[in-house]
N, C-alpha and C positions, 0 to 999 in steps of 0.2 A: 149229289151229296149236298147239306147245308152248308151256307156261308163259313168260311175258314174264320177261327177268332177273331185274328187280328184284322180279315176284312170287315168283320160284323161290328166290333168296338171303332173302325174307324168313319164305316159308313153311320154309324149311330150321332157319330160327333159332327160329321159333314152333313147329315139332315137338321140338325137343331141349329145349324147356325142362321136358318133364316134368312139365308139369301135366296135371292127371287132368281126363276127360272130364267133362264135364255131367252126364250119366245117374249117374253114382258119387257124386254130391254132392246133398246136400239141396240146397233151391232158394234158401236161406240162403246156405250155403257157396257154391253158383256166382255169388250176386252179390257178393261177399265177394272170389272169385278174378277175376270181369271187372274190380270197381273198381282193382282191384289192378298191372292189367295195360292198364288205361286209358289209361296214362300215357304215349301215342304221342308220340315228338320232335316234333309237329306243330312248322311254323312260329310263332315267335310274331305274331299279330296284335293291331294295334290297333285298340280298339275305342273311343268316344267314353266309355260306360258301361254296365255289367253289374248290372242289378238281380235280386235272389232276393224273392219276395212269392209270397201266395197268392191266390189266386182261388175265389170259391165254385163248388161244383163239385154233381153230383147225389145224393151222398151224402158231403155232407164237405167240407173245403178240397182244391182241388189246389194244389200249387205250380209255379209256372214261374219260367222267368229268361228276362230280355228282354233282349239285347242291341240296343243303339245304334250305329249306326256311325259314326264321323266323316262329319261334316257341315258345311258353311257355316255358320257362326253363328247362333244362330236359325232355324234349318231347323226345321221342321215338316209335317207331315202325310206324312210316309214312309210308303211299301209297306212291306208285313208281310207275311212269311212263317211262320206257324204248322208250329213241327217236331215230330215226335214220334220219338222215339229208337227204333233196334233194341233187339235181345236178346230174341226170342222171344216176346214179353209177360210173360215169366219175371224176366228179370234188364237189367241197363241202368240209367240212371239220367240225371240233367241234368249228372253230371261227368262218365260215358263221353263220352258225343257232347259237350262244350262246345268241341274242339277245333275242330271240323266247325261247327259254329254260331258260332263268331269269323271265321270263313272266309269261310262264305255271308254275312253279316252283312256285312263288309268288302267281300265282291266283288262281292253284288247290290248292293249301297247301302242296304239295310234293315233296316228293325226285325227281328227274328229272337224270335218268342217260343218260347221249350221248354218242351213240357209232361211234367212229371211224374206220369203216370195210373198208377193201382193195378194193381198186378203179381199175377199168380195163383201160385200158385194158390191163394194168400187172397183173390183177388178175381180169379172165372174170366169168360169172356165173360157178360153184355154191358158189365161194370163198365170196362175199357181205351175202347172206342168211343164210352162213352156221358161219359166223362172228355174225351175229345177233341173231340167235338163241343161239348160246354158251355164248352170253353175256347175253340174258335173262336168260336162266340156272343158268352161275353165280350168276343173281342178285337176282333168287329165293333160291338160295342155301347159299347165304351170305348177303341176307338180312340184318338179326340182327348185323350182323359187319359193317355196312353202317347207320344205326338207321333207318334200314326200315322194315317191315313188309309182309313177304314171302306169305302171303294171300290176299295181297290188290296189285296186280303187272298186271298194263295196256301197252301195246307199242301203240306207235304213229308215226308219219313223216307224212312227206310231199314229194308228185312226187316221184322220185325216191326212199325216206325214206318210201312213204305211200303204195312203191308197198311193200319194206319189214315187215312193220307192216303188210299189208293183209299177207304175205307169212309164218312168222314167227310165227300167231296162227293154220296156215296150218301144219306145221311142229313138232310145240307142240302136236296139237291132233294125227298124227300122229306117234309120236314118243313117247309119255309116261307121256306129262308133258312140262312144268310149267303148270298151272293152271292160266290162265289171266282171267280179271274182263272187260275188254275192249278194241279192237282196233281200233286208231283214225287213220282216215285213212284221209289227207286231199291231194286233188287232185291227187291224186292214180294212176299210171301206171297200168294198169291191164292187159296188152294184149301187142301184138305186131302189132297189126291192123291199120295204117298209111292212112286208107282210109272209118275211119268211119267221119260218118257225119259232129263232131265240126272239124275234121282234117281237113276238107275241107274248112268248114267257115270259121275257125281261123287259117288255115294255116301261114298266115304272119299278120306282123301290130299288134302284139298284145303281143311281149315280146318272149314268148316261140313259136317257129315257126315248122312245120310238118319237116323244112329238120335238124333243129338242134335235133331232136325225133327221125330220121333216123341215122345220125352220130353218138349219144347215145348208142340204137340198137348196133349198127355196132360193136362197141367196147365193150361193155358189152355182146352180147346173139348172134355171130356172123349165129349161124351153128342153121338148123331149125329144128332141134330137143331140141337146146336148148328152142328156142322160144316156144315148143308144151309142153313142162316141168311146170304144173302148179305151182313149186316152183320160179317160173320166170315169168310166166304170169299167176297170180290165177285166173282170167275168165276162162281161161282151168281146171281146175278140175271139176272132173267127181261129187264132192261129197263135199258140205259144208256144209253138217249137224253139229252140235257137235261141231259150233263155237264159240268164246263170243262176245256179245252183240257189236254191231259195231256206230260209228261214220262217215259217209261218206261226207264231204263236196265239193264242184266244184265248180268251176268259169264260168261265162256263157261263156268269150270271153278266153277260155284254149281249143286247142285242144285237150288235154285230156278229156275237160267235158263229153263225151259221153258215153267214158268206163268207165269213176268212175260213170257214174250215173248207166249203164247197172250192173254193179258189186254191186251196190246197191240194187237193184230189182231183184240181183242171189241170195242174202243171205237173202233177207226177201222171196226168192222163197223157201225156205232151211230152212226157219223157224228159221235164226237167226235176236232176235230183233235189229232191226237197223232204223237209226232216219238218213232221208238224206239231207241236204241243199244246192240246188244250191245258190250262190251268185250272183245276177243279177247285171249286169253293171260292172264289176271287171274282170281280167286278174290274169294267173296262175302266183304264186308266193304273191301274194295282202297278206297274211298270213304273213307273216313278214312285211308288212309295214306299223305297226302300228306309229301313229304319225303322220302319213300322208293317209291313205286312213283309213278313219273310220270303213267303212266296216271289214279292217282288228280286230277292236277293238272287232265288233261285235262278227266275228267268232273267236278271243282267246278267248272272255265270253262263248260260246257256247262250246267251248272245256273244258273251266274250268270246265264249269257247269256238264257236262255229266261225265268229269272225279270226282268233288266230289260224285253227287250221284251212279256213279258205287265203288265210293270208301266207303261210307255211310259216308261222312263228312260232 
């Protein structure tokens, strides 16, 4: 199908602005230019309260922010949903996506923690996964100090975020624990594959481009062992049984759309329930831009939704 309006009137305005690509800029400069451009008219929401803390982390403090949603008075033991933000594992931050996370927050009914894990390529793979698992641990382990609920605990992202939600129920089963209800995995890095089919189609012209997915790469997963390490590309595991129930969403015009759909059809091949929606007409990153591309609107309702009835709300 052609570009949906409001992705085509949006992408129109986000090509003429003349900002230089990714690959042209240190990795400084490109997070420097996304905070910069963060600033999406999202809708205002309200939230009950937004805390910024740290949490100990495998080498270090991580920080997150926890969003609260409005609640009944004294409500306690809320579903959590642990997010971890795009931008390649390069660039991003808890103020790009906080838009997106006032949203989900608001429209599942739950706690929304974001984690803030170490960006390469001063800190290349495994130091992002092994961030994001220790802050889901935390949040099953201090739950009840957060007014969450250690039994109802989903992780989620987007791109670069949605390859560590796949990665980090990888690493639970694996290793003991937490026990998650859901991961939402929207437009999902899954592979290091540069030469599958949408890579090709939607290599340029369409926002996220095949050689800024290369320069990513490059500084996140340099060495091709790291690449073959299913905790970095979960299409390489040998073994996804023993998953929780998945969320897999795409974009038609995302060079990624191929391998998050293929990674869809590995985990219902694996016998984990999973529910997949390409988005026709719409471009990667369309998930935050609610207010402006509807479609957006749709897939936060579709995220809500799956995350209340994985949560039984």
């Amino acid at each position: 199908m052609p570009l949906d309006p409001d992705a085509a009137a949006l992408l129109e305005a986000m090509t003429n602005t003349g900002a230089p690509a990714p690959w042209d800029l240190s990795p400084e400069e490109a997070r420097r230019q996304m905070d910069e451009a963060s600033g999406l008219p999202i809708p205002e929401v309200a939230v009950a309260k937004v805390e910024n803390r740290t949490i100990p982390g495998p080498d270090g403090e991580v920080p997150v922010r926890i969003y609260t949603p409005e609640a009944e008075p004294g409500s306690t033991g809320l579903p959590v949903l642990v997010f971890f933000h795009g931008g390649g594992w390069v660039i991003g931050s808890l103020d790009s996506h906080d838009g997106a996370c006032r949203l989900l927050a608001s429209r599942a009914g739950c706690l929304v923690v974001s984690v803030d894990y170490r960006l390469a390529p001063e800190h290349r793979f495994p130091a992002a996964p092994e961030d994001c698992y220790a802050a889901t641990r935390w949040v099953a382990e201090h739950a009840a100090e957060i007014g969450g609920d250690a039994s109802r605990i989903a992780v989620g992202g987007d791109s670069a975020g949605g390859n560590l939600a796949a990665v980090v129920p990888l690493m639970a089963r694996d290793r003991g624990g937490p026990e998650l209800v859901l991961q939402v995995l929207v437009y999902p890095v899954t592979d290091f594959d540069r030469d599958t089919g949408s890579m090709q189609r939607n290599a340029e012209g369409y926002y996220l481009t095949r050689q800024a997915m290369v320069w990513f790469d490059d500084h996140y997963a340099p060495e091709p062992e790291q690449r073959a390490n299913p905790y970095a590309a979960p299409l390489r595991a040998s073994d996804l049984r023993g998953l929780p129930p998945a969320l897999v969403i795409t974009a038609e015009f995302d060079p990624l759309c191929d391998e998050g759909d293929e990674y869809a059809r590995a985990l219902e091949s694996a016998g984990v329930p999973t529910t997949w929606t390409c988005y026709g007409g719409v471009f990667h990153g369309f998930f935050s831009m609610v207010g402006m591309v509807a479609k957006a609107d749709e897939a936060q309702d579709q995220v809500a939704a799956a995350l209340r009835g994985a949560f039984g709300t």
